[in-house]
C-alpha positions in Angstrom: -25.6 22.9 1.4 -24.7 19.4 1.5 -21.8 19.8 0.1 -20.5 22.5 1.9 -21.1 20.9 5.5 -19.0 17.7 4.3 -16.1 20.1 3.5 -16.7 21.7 6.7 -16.2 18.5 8.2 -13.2 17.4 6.1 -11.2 20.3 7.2 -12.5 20.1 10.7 -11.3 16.7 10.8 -8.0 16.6 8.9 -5.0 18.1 10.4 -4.1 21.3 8.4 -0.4 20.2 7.6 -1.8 16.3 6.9 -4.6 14.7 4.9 -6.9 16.3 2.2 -10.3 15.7 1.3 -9.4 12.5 -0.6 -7.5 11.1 2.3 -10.1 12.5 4.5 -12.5 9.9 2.1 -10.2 7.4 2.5 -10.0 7.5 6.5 -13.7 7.0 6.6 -13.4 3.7 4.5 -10.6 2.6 6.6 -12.7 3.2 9.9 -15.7 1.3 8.3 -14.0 -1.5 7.1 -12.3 -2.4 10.4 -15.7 -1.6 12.3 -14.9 1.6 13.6 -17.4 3.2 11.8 -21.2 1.7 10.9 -21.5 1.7 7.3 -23.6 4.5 6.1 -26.7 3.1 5.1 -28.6 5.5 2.2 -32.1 3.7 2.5 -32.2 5.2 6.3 -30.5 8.7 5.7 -28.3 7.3 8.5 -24.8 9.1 7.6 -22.0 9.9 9.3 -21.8 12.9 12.0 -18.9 14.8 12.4 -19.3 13.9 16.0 -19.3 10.0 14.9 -16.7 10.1 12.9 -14.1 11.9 15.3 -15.1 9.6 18.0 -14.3 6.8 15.7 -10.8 8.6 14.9 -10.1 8.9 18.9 -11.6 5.0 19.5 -9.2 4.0 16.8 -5.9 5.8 18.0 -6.8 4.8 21.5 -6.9 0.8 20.2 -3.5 1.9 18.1 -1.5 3.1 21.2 -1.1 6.7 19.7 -2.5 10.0 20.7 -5.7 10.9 20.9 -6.3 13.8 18.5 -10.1 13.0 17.0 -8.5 14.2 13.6 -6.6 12.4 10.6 -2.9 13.7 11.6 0.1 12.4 10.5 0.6 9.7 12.9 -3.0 8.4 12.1 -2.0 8.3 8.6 0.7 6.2 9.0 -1.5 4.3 11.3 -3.5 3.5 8.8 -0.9 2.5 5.7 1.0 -0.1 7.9 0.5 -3.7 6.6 -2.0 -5.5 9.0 -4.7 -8.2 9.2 -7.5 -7.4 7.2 -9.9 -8.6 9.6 -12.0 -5.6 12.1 -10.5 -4.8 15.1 -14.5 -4.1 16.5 -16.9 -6.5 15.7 -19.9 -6.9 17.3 -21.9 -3.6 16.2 -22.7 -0.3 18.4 -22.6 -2.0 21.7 -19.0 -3.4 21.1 -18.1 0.1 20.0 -18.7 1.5 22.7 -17.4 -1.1 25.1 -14.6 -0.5 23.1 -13.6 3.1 24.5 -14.0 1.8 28.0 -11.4 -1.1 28.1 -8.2 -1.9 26.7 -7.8 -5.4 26.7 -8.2 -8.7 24.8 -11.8 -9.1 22.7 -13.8 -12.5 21.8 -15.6 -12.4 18.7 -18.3 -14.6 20.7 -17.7 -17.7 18.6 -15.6 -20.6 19.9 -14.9 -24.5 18.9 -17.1 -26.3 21.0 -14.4 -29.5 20.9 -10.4 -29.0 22.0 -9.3 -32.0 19.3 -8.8 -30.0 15.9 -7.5 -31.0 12.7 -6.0 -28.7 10.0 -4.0 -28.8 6.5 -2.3 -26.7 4.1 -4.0 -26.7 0.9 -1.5 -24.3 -1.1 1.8 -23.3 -0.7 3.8 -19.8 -1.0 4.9 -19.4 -4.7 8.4 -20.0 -4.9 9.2 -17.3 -7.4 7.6 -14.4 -4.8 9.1 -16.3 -1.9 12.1 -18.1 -2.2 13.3 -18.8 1.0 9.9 -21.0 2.4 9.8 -24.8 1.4 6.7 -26.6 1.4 8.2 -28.5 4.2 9.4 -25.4 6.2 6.1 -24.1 6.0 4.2 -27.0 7.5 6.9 -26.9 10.1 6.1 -23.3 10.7 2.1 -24.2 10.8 2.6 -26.6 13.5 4.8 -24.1 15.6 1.9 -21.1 15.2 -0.4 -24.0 16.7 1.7 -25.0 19.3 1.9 -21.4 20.8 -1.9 -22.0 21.5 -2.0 -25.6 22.6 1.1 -24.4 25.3 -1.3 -22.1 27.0 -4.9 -23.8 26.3 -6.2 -27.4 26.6 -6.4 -27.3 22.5 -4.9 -30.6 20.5 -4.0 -29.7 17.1 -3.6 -32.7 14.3 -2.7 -32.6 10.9 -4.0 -34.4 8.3 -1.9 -35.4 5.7 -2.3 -34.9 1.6 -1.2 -34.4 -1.8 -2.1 -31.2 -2.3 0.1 -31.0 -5.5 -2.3 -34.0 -6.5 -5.2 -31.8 -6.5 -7.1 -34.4 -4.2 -9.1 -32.3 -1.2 -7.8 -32.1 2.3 -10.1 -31.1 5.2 -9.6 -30.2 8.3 -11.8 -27.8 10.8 -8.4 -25.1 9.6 -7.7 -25.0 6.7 -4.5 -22.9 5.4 -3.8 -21.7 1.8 -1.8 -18.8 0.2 -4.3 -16.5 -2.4 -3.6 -13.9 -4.4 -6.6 -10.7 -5.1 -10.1 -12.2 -5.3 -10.2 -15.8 -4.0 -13.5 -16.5 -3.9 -14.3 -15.9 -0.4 -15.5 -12.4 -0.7 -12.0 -10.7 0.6 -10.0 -9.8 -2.0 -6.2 -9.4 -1.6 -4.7 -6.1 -2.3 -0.9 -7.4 -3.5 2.1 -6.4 -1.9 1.4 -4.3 1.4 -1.5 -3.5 2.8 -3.4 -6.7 4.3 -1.6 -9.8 4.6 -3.5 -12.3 5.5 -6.9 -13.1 7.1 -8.9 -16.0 9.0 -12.3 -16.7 9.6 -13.9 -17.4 13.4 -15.1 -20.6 13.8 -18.5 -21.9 13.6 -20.9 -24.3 11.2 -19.9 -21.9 8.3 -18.1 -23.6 5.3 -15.0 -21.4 5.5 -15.3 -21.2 9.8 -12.0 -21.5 10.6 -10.2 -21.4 7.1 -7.3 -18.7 7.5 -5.8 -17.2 3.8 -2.4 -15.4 3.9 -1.7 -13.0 0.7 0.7 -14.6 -1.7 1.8 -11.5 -3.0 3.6 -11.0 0.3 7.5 -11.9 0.3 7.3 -14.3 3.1 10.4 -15.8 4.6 11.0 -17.4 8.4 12.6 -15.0 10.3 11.2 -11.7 8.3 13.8 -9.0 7.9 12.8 -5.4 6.9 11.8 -6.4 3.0 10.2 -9.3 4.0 7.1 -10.8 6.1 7.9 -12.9 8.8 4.9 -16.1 8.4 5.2 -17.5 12.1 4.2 -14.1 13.5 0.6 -13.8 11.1 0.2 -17.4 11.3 0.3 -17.1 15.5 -2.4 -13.9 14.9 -4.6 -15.7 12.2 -4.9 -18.8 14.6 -6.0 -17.0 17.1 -8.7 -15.5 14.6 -9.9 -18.8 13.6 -10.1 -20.2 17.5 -12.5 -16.9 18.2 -10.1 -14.2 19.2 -10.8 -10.6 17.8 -8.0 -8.1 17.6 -6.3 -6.5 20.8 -5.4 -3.4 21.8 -2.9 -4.0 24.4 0.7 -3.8 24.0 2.1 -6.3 23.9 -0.3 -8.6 22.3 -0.3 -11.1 18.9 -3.8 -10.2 18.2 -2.7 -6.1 17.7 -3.8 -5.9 14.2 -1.0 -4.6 13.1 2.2 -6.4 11.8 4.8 -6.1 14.5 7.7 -8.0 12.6 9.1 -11.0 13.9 9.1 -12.7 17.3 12.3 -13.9 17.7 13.2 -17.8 18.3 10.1 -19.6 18.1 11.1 -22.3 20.3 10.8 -20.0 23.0 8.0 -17.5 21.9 5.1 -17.9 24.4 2.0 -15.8 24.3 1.8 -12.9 25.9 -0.4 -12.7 29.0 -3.1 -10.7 27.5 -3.5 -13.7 24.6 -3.0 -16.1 27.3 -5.9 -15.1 28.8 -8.2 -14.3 25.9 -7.3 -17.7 25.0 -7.7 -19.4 28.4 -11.5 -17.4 28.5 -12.6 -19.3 25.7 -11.2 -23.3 26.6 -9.6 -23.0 29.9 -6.7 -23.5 31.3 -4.2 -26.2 30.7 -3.9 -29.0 33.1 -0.1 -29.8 33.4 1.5 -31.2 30.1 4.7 -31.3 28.3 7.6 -29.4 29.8 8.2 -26.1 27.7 11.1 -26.4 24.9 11.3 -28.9 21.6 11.4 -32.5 22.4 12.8 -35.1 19.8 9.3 -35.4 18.2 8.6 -32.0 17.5 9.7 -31.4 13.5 12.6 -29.5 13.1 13.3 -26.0 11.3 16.4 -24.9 9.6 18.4 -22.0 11.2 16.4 -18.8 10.3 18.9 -16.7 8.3 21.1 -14.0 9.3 19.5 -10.3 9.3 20.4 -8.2 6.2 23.8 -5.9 7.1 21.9 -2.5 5.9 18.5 -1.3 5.4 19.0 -0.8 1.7 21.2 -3.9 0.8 17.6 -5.2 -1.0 18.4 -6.3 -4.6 15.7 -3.4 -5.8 17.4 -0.3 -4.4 19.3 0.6 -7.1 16.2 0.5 -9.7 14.2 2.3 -7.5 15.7 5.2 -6.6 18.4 5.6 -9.5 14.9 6.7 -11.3 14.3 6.7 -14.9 10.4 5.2 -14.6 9.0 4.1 -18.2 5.6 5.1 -16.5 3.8 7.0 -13.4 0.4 6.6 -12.6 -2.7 8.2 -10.2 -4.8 5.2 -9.7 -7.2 4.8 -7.3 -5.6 7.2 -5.3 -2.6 5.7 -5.0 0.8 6.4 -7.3 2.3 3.4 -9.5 5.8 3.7 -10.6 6.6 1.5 -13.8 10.0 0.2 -14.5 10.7 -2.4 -17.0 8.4 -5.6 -16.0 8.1 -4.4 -12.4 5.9 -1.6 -10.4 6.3 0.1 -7.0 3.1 1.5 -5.3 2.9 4.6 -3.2 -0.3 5.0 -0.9 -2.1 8.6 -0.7 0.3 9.4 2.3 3.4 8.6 0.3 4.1 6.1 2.3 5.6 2.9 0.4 3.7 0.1 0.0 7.2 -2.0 -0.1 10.6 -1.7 -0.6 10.5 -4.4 -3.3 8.5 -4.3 -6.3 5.8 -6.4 -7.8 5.5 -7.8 -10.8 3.6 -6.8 -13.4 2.1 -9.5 -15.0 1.0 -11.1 -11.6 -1.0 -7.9 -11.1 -2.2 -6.7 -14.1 -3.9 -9.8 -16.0 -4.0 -9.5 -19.6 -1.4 -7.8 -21.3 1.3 -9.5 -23.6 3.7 -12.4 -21.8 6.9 -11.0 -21.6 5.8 -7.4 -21.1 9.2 -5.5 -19.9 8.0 -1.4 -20.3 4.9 0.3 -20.5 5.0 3.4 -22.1 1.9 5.6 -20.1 -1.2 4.8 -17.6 -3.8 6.7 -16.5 -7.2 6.2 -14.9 -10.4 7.4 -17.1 -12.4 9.5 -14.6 -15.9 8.4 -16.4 -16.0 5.1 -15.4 -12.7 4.7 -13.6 -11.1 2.1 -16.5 -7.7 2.2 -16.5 -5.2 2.4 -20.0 -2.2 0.9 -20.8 -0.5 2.3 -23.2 2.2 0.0 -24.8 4.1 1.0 -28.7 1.1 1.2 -31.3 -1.4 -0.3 -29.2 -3.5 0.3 -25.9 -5.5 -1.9 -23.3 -8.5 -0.8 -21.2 -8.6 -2.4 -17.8 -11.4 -3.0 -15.2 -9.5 -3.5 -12.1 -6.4 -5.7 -12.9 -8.2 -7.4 -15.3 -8.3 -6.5 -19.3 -11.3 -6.2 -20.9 -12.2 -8.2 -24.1 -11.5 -6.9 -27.6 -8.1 -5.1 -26.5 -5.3 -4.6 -27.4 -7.0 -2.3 -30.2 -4.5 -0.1 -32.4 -3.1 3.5 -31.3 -4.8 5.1 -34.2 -7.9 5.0 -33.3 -7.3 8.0 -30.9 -6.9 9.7 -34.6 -3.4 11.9 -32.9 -1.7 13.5 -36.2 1.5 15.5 -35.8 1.4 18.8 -37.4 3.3 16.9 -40.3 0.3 14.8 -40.7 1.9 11.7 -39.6 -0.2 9.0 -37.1 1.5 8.9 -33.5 3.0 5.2 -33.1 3.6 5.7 -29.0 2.6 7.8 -26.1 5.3 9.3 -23.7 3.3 10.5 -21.4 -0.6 10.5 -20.4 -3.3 11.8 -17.5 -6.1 13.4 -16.6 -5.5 17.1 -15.5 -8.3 17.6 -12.3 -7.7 21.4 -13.1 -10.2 20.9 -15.9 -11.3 17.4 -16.5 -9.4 16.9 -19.7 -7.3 14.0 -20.6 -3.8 14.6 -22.2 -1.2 12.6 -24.4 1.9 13.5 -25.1 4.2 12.3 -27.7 7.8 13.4 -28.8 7.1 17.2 -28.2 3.5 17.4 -29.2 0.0 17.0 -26.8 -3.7 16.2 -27.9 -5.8 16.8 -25.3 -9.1 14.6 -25.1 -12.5 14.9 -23.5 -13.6 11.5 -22.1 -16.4 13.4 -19.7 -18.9 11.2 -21.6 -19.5 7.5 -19.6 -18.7 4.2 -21.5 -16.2 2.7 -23.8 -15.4 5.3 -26.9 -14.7 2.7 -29.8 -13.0 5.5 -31.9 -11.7 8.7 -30.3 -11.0 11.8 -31.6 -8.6 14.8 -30.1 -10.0 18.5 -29.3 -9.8 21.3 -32.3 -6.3 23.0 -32.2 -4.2 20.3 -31.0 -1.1 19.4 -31.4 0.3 21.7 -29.3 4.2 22.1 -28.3 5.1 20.8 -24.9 7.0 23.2 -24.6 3.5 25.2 -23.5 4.5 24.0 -20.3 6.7 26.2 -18.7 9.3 25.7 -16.4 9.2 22.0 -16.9 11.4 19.4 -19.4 10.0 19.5 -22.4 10.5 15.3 -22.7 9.1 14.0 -19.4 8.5 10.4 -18.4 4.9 10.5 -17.5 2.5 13.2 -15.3 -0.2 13.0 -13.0 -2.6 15.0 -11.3 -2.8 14.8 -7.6 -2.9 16.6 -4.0 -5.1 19.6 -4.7 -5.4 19.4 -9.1 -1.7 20.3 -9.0 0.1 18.6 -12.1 3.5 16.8 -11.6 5.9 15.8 -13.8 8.5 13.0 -13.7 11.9 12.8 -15.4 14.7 10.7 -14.6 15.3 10.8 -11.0 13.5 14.6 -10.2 9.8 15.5 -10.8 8.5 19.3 -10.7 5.1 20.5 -9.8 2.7 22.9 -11.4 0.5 24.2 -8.7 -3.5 24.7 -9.0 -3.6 24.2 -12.7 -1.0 27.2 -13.9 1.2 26.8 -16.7 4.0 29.5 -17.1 5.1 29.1 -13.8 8.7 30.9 -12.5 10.6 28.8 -10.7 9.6 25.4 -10.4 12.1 23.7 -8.2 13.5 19.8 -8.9 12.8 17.7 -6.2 13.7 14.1 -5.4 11.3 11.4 -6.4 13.3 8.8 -4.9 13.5 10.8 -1.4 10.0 12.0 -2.0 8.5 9.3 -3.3 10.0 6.1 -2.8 12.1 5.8 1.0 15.2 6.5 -0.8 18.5 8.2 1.2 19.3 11.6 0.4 22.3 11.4 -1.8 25.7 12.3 -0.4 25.3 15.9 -2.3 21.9 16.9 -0.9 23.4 18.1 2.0 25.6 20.4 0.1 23.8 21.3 -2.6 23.3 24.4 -4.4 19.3 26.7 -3.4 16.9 24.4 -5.4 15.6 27.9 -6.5 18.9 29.2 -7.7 19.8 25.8 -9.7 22.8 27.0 -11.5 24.1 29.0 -8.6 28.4 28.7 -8.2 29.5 27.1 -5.2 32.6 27.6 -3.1 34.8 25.1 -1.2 35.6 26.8 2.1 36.8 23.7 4.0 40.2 25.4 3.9 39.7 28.7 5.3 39.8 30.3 8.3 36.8 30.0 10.5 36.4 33.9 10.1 36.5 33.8 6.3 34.1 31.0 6.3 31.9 33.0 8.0 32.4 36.4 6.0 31.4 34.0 2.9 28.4 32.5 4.3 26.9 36.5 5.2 27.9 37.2 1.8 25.9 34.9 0.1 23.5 35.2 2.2 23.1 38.8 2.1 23.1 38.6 -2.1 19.9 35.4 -2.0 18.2 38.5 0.1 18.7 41.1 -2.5 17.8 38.6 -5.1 14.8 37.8 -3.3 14.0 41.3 -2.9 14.2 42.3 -6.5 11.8 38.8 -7.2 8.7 40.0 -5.5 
């Protein structure tokens, strides 16, 4: 019964074209972690209403600026993937939910400084292998700028205190700034490149009050472009988080959660009104002062640099959509693609995390130095560990972390070929949600594997009957990549630059078309054939070139073939 009212709800509540139940799950994590949503709370029964939850979806595009729908459509989706402060946009409980819905304005978080002379240092810089462009000393630069906007429309003094923080020795300071990767032990992990990019804590009496991390996965530069993160635009945001500003819902606004890409010059940027007067709430107004512009005192910054000529001028493009992935991976919902000692991530909407990849050995924290290809992933369903498969040997990981005791040897999974030799690699491996089986593939052959049981398997041991041919598989290349279940249990497969996808578990399928994992997948163009090509049904079908004929023979060609696709059709069903 249970069960069938939360499905009720997830269709009810997803748009029919748009999310599925897993998105659906993710939606209501997204609304609780950025206080749309109370958290459920199992020791009350108190759980989420259909009603609650669509008001939360309309309270949450309302504070976005798109259209109130109450379901999880495409827009809401996209909504929801773009990189953004990781602090709630509602805090304050029920009552500042619903005060929420009635006003679209600037919000206070209720805290405040209760003194205008602040102090703050950098603790840590940008790593200069992820972010190349920053100096330490641009960076402080662009600190004091982010404060300035503040201090220009409030009676705030901002002072830095000075240290060697490449000495180790502590720096204080009522804010302090520093640049964290994952879990930094504040209790807000990182998620890597995407996603969240940086958060700040309000002030108070709290030892972190007014500390403000930025994610130094993030490519940062000055003067973002489209593969990069602009750090004077979140630093202006996180500021106003750790002087007691929640997150805004007007337009324009630096406290919009979202990231808006750069400002423009920063000697001119002033706040908007809306954060002029949040600000202004909370200290008051200020009394005269400077005149606006830089005076001879203010540090200087370099010239930010010229905007990049084309949106796919990145170094990456050409390894990202060229395809040929060592590995592809459903983990955690979301799709990994694996290419020598670099990964791109694809969130449940297929929306791309970045344009540029990461790296794996800054994410994945264990595996050899120098790793440049991994061979297979998958995520163990049991216990949600996650296997690296690399030549002879495999890794177990909990998170990004590897567990102790690995790597352990391939042949403990005890795959024989049907000559009786050991397998020395996996091709290919994942867990088919049609039946709950894992699978491994190697040079033509699969072993299929149940891992239904929870905990680590020391020793491992493939079903009765197996190896089997890949070949099994029909309509798909025999030699694939990598494959993953996702969607509704489908199966895809992944060669070169084209997957294919077997649909709700079937195997002999006619007709699978090739589709485009770089246009798919990955915010790749359409290559310059697309638009000419051949049916993707019809994959082998003979095409004309009528750009010299006559407009009327054109036309007698194009009812031809289009007369004889309908005939084939016919004779198909």
């Amino acid at each position: 019964m249970e069960l069938g009212l939360l499905l009720v709800m997830t269709f009810t509540l997803v748009g029919s074209t748009t999310a599925v139940p897993d998105q659906y799950s993710r939606a209501v994590d997204w609304l609780s972690r950025y206080g749309y949503l109370p958290p459920p709370d199992p020791r009350t029964s108190k759980l989420q209403t259909k009603e609650g939850i669509e008001e939360a979806i309309r309270v949450m595009q309302r504070f976005g600026g798109i259209q109130e729908t109450g379901i999880i459509d495409d827009e809401t989706l996209k909504l929801m993937s773009t990189p953004r402060c990781s602090l709630p946009d509602i805090v304050g409980g029920e009552d500042m939910r619903r005060r929420k819905r009635r006003r679209k304005r600037y919000a206070l978080s209720g805290l405040k400084w209760h003194k205008t002379d602040l102090t703050w240092s950098v603790h840590s810089y940008p790593n200069p292998s992820i972010s190349p462009r920053l100096t330490n000393d641009v960076v402080d630069n662009l600190m004091f700028y982010a404060f300035k906007s503040w201090s220009d429309a409030a009676p705030l003094n901002f002072r830095r205190l000075q240290g060697d923080s490449s000495s180790g020795a502590t720096v204080g300071g009522d804010i302090r700034v520093s640049f964290a990767s994952l879990l930094h032990d504040d209790g807000y992990p990182f998620d890597g490149q995407g996603g969240t990019l940086a958060h700040a804590f309000f002030p108070g009496r709290d030892e972190v009050a007014g500390d403000t991390h930025f994610d130094d996965h993030e490519i940062w530069s000055y003067g973002g472009d489209s593969s990069t993160i602009d750090l004077f635009t979140v630093a202006v945001h996180e500021f106003g988080h750790a002087l007691g500003l929640s997150h805004s819902s007007s337009d324009p606004s630096i406290m919009r959660p979202y990231y808006q890409g750069p400002v423009g010059d920063i000697f001119k940027f002033k706040l908007p009104s809306d954060d002029r007067m949040a600000i202004q709430e909370l200290y008051g107004v200020k009394d005269g002062g400077r005149p606006g512009g830089v005076d001879p005192d203010l540090p200087r910054l370099p010239s930010p640099p010229p905007p990049k000529p084309t949106k796919y001028s990145d170094p990456s493009f050409h390894e990202r959509c060229q395809g040929g992935f060592d590995a592809v991976a459903n983990i955690r919902g979301e799709v990994f693609f694996f290419k020598g000692s670099n990964f791109w991530r694809t969130q449940r909407d297929r929306s791309l995390v970045s344009l540029n990849p990461a790296q794996i050995k800054n994410f994945w924290r264990g595996l050899p130095p120098g790793t440049d290809k991994i061979d297979a992933v998958y995520e163990r369903k049991s216990d949600s560990r996650i296997i690296f498969f690399i030549g002879s040997e495999y890794w177990v990981f909990k998170d990004t972390e590897a567990m102790a005791g690995y790597p352990r040897p391939l042949s403990e999974w005890g795959m024989r070929r049907k000559n009786g030799q050991l397998v020395d690699r996996v091709d290919a491996a994942f867990v088919w949600a049609h039946n709950g089986k894992t699978y491994l593939f190697s040079e033509g052959e699969y072993w299929r594997f149940d891992e239904s049981r929870k905990g680590e398997l020391v020793t491992r041991q493939p079903e009765s009957g197996y190896p089997r041919e890949n070949k099994l598989w029909g309509g798909i290349p025999v030699h694939m990549d990598d494959i993953i279940s996702w969607g509704k249990g489908d199966a895809y497969f992944f060669k070169d630059s084209s997957y294919w996808v077997l649909m709700k578990g079937g195997l002999n399928q006619d007709n699978v078309p090739r589709k485009s994992i770089g246009e798919d997948w990955l915010r790749c163009p359409a290559p310059p054939s697309t638009a000419t090509a051949a049916n993707p049904r019809f994959p082998h079908e003979c095409r004309c070139d009528l750009r010299g004929s006559s407009s009327s023979l054109r036309s007698s060609w194009i009812l031809l073939i289009f007369v004889i696709l309908v005939i084939s059709e016919f004779f198909r069903v």
